[in-house]
N, CA, C and O of each residue as an XYZ file, in Angstrom:
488
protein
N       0.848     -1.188      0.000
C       0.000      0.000      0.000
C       0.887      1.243      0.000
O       2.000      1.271      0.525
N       0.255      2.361     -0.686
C       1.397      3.630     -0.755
C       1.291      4.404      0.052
O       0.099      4.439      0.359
N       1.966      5.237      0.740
C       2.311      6.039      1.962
C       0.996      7.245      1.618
O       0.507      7.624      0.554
N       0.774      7.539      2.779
C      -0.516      8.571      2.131
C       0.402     10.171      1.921
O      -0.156     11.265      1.844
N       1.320     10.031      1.884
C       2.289     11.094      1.070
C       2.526     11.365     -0.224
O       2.918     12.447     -0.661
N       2.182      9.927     -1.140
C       2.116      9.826     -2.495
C       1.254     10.499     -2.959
O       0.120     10.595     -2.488
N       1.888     11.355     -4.470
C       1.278     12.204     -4.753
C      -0.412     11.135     -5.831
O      -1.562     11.523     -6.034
N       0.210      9.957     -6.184
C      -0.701      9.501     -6.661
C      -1.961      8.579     -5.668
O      -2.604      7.615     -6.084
N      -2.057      9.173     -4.352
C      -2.894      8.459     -3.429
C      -4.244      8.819     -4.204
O      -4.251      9.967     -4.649
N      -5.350      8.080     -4.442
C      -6.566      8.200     -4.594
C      -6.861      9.249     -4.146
O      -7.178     10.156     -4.916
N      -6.845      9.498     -2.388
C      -7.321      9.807     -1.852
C      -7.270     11.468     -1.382
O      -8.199     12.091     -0.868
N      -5.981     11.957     -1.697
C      -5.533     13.173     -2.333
C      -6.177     14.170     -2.537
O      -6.246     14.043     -3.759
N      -6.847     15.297     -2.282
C      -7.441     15.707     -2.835
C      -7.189     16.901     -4.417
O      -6.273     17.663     -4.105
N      -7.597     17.174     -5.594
C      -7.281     17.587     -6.348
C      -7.152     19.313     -6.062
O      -7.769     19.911     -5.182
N      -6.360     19.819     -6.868
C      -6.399     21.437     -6.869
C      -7.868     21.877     -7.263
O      -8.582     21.346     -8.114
N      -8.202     23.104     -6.355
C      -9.159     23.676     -6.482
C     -10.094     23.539     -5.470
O     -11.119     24.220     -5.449
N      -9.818     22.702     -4.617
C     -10.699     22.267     -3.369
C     -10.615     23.254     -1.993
O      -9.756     23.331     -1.115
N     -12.204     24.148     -2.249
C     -12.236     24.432     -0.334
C     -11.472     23.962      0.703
O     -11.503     22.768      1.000
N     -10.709     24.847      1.362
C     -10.392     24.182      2.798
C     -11.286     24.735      3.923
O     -12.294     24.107      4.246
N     -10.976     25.808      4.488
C     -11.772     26.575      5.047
C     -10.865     28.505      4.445
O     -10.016     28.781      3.598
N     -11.568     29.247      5.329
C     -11.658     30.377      4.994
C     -10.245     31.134      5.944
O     -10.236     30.952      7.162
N      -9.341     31.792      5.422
C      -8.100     32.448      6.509
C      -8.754     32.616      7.893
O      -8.537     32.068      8.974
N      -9.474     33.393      7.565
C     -10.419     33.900      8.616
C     -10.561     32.821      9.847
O     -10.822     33.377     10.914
N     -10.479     31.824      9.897
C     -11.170     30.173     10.174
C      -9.571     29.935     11.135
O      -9.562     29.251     12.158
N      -8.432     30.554     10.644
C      -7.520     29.888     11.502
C      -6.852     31.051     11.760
O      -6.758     32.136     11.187
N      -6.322     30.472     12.957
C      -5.472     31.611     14.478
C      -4.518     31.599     13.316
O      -4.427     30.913     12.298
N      -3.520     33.071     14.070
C      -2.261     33.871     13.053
C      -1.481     33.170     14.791
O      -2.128     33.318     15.828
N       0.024     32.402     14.803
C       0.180     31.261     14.076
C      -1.324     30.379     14.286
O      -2.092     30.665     15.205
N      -1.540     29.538     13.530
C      -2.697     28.429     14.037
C      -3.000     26.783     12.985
O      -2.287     26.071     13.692
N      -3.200     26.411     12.565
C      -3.273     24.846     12.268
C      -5.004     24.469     12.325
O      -5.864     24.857     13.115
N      -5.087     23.600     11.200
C      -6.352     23.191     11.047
C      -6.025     21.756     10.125
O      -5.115     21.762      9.297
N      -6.601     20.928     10.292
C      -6.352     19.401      9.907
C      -7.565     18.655      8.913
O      -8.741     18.951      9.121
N      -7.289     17.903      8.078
C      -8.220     17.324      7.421
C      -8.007     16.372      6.801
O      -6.851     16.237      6.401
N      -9.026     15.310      6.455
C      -8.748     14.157      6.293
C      -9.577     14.064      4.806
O     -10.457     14.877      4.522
N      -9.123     12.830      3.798
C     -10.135     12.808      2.693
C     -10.011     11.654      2.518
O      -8.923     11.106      2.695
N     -11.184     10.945      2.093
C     -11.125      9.397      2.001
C     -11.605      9.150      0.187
O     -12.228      9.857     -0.605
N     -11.042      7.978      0.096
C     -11.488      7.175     -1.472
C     -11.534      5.846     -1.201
O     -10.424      5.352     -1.002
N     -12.475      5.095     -1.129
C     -12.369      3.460     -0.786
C     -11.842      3.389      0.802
O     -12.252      3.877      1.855
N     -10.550      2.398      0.370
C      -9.982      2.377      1.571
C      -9.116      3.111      1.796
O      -8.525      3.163      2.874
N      -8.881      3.824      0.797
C      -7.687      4.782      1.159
C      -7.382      6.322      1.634
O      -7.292      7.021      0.625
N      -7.206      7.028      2.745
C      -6.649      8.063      3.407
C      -5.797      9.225      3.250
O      -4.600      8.941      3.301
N      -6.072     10.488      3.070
C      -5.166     11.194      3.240
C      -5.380     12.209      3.885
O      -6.425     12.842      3.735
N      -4.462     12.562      4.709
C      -4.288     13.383      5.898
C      -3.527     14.352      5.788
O      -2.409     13.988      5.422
N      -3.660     15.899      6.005
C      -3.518     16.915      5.789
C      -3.282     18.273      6.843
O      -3.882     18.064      7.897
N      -2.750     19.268      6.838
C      -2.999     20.441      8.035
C      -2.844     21.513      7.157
O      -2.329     21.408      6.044
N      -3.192     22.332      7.540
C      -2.274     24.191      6.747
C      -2.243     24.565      8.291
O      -2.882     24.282      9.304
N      -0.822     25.598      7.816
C      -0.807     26.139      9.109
C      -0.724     27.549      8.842
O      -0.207     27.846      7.765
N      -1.069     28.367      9.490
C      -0.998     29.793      9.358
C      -0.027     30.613     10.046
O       0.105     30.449     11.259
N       0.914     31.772      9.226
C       1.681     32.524      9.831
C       1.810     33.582      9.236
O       2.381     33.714      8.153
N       1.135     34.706     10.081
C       0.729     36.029      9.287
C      -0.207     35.970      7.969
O      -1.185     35.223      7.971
N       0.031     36.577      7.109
C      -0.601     36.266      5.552
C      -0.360     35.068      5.376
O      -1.467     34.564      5.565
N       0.339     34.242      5.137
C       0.494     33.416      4.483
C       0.179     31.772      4.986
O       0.594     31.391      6.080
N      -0.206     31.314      4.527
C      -0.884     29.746      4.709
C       0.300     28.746      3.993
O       1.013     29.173      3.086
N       0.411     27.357      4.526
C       1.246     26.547      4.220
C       0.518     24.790      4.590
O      -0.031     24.561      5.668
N       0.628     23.971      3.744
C       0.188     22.831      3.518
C       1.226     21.639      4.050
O       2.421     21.750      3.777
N       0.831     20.702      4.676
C       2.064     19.722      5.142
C       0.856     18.291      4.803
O      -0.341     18.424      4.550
N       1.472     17.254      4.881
C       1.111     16.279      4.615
C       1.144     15.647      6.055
O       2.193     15.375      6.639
N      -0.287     15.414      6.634
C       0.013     15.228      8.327
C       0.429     13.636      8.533
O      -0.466     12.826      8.778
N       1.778     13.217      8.432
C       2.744     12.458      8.365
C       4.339     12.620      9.049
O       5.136     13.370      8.486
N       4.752     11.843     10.335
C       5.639     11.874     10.949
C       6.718     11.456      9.833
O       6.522     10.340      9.352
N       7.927     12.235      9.296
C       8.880     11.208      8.439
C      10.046     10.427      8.970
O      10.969      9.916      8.337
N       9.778     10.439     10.481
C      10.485      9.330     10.909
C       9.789      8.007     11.408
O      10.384      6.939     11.545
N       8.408      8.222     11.671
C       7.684      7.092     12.530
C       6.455      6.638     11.121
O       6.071      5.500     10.852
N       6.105      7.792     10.499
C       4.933      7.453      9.379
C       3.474      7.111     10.057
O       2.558      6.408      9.629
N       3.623      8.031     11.534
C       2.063      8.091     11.972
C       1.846      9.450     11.727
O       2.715     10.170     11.235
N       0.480      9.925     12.115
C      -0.056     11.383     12.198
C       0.754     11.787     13.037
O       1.483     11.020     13.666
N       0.752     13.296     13.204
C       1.682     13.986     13.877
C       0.809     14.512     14.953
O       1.467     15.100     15.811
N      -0.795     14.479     15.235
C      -1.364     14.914     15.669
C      -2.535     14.037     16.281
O      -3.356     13.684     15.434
N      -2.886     13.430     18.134
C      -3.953     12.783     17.840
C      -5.258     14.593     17.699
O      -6.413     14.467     18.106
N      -4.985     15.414     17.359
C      -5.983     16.078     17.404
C      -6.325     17.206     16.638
O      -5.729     18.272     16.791
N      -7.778     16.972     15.347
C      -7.794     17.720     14.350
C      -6.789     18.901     14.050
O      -6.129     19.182     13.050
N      -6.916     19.470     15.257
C      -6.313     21.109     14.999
C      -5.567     21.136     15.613
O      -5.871     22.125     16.280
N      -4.591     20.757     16.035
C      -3.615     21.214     17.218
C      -2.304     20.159     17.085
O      -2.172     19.018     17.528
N      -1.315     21.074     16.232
C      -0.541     20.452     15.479
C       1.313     21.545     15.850
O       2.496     21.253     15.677
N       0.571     22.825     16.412
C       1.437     23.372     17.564
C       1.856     22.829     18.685
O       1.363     21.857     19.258
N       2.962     23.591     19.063
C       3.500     23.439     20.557
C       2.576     24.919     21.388
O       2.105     25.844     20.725
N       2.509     24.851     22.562
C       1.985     25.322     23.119
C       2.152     27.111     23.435
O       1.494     28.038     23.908
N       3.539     26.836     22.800
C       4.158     28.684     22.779
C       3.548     29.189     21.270
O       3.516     30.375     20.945
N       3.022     27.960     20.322
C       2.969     27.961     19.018
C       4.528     28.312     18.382
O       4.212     28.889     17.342
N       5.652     28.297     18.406
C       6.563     27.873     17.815
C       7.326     27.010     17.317
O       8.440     27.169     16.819
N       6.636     25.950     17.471
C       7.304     24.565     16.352
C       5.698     23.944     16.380
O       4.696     24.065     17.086
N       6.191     23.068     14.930
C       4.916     21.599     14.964
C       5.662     20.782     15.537
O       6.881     20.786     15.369
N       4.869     19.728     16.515
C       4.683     19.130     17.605
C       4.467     17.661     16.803
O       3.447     17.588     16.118
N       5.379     16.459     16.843
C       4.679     15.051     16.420
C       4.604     14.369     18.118
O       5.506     13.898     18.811
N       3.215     14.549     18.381
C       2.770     14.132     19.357
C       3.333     12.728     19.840
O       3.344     12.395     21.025
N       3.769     11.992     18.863
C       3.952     10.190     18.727
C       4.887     10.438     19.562
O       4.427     10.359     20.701
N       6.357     10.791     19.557
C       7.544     10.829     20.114
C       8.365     12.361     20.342
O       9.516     12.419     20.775
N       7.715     13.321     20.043
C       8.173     14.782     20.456
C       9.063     15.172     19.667
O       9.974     15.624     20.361
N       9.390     15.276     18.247
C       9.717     15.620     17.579
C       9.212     16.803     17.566
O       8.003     16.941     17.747
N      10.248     18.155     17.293
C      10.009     19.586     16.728
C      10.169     19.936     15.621
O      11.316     19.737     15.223
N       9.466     20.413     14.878
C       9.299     21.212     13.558
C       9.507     22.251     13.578
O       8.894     22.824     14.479
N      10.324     23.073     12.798
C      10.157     24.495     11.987
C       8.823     24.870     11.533
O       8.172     23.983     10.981
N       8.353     25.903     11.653
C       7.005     26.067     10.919
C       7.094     26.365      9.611
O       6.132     26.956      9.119
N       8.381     25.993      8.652
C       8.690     25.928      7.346
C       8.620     24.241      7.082
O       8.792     23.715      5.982
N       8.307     23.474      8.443
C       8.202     22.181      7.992
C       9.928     21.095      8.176
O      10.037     19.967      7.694
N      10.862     21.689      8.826
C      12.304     21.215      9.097
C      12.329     20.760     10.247
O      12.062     21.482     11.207
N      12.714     19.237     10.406
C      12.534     19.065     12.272
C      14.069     19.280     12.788
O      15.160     19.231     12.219
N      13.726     19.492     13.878
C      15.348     21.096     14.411
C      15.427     20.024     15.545
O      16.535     20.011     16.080
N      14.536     19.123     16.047
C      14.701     18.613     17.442
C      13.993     16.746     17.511
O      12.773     16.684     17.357
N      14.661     15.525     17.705
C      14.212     14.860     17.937
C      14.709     13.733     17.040
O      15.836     13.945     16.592
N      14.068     12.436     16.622
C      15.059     11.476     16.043
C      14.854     11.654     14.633
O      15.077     10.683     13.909
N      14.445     12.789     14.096
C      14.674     12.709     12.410
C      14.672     14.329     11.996
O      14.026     15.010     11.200
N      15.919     14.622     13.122
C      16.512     16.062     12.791
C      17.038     15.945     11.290
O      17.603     14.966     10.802
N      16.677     17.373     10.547
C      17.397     17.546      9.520
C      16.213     16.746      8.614
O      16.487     17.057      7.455
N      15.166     15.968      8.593
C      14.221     15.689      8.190
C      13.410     16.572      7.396
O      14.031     17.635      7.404
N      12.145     16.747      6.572
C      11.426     17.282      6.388
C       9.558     17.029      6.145
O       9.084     16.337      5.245
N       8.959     17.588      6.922
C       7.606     17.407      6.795
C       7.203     17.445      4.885
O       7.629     18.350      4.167
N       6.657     16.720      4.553
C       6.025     16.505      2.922
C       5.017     18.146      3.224
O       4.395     18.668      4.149
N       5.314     18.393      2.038
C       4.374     19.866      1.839
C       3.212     19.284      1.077
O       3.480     18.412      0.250
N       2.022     19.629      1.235
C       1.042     19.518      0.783
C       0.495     21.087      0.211
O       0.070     21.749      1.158
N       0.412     21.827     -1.139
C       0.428     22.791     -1.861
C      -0.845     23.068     -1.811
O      -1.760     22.432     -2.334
N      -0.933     24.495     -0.863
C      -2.137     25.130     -0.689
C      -1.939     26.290     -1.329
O      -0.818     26.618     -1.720
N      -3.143     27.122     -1.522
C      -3.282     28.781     -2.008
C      -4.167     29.508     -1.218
O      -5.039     28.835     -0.668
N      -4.169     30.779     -1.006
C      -5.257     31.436     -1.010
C      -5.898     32.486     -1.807
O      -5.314     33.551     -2.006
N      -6.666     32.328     -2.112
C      -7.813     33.503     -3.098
C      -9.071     33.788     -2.625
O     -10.054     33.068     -2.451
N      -8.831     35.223     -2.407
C     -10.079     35.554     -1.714
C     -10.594     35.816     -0.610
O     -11.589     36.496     -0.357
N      -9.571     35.001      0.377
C      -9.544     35.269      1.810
C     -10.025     33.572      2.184
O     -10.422     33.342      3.326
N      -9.965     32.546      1.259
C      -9.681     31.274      1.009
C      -8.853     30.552      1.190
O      -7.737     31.021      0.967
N      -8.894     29.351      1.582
C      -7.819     28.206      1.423
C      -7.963     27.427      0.728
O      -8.881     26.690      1.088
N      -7.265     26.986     -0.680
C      -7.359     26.043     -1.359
C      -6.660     25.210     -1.426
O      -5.649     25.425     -0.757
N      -6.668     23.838     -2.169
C      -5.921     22.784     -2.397
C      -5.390     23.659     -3.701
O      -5.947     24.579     -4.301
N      -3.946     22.949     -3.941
C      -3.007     23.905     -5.224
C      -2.586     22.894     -6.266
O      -1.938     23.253     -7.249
């Protein structure tokens, strides 16, 4: 079965797809989503910092679980790194883990936009 990181997962969702609205997430802040096809999964966050919105593929790349047991909350508590809940790994909020067993790692980007005051799939 293919990692739900693959860009050819079913389950993927295509460019052009609603996420929610800027408006919808805290300046820093995180929002999570899941999309299904059959049996297959893909799991998602944007995170917000200032203007700009950013897409990760919600996937540990050292363990290959979610990074999060919880929709939205994909911060550390100061909100300065993403948090892989599994084993405490720290993230850059550019997606670089700075702290933990797959330093020098990188979170899979998942390519968002905004238009409009929108979040889209890209």
């Amino acid at each position: 079965m293919a990692s739900p990181s693959e860009p050819d997962n079913p389950a993927r969702p295509p460019a052009g797809i609603r996420l929610c609205a800027l408006a919808d997430l805290a300046d820093p802040g995180t929002k999570g989503f899941r999309f299904r096809h059959e049996t297959r999964l893909f799991a998602g966050f944007v995170l917000r910092q200032g203007g700009a919105v950013r897409g990760f593929v919600d996937r540990c790349p050292h363990a290959g679980w979610p990074l999060s047991g919880l929709p939205d909350r994909y911060l550390t508590r100061d909100d300065r790194h993403i948090l892989c809940a599994g084993h405490g790994a720290l993230f850059s909020l550019d997606g670089r883990c700075v702290a933990g067993p797959c330093v020098g790692d990188r979170l899979t980007v998942w390519p968002v936009e905004i238009r409009d005051g929108e979040v889209f799939t890209a």
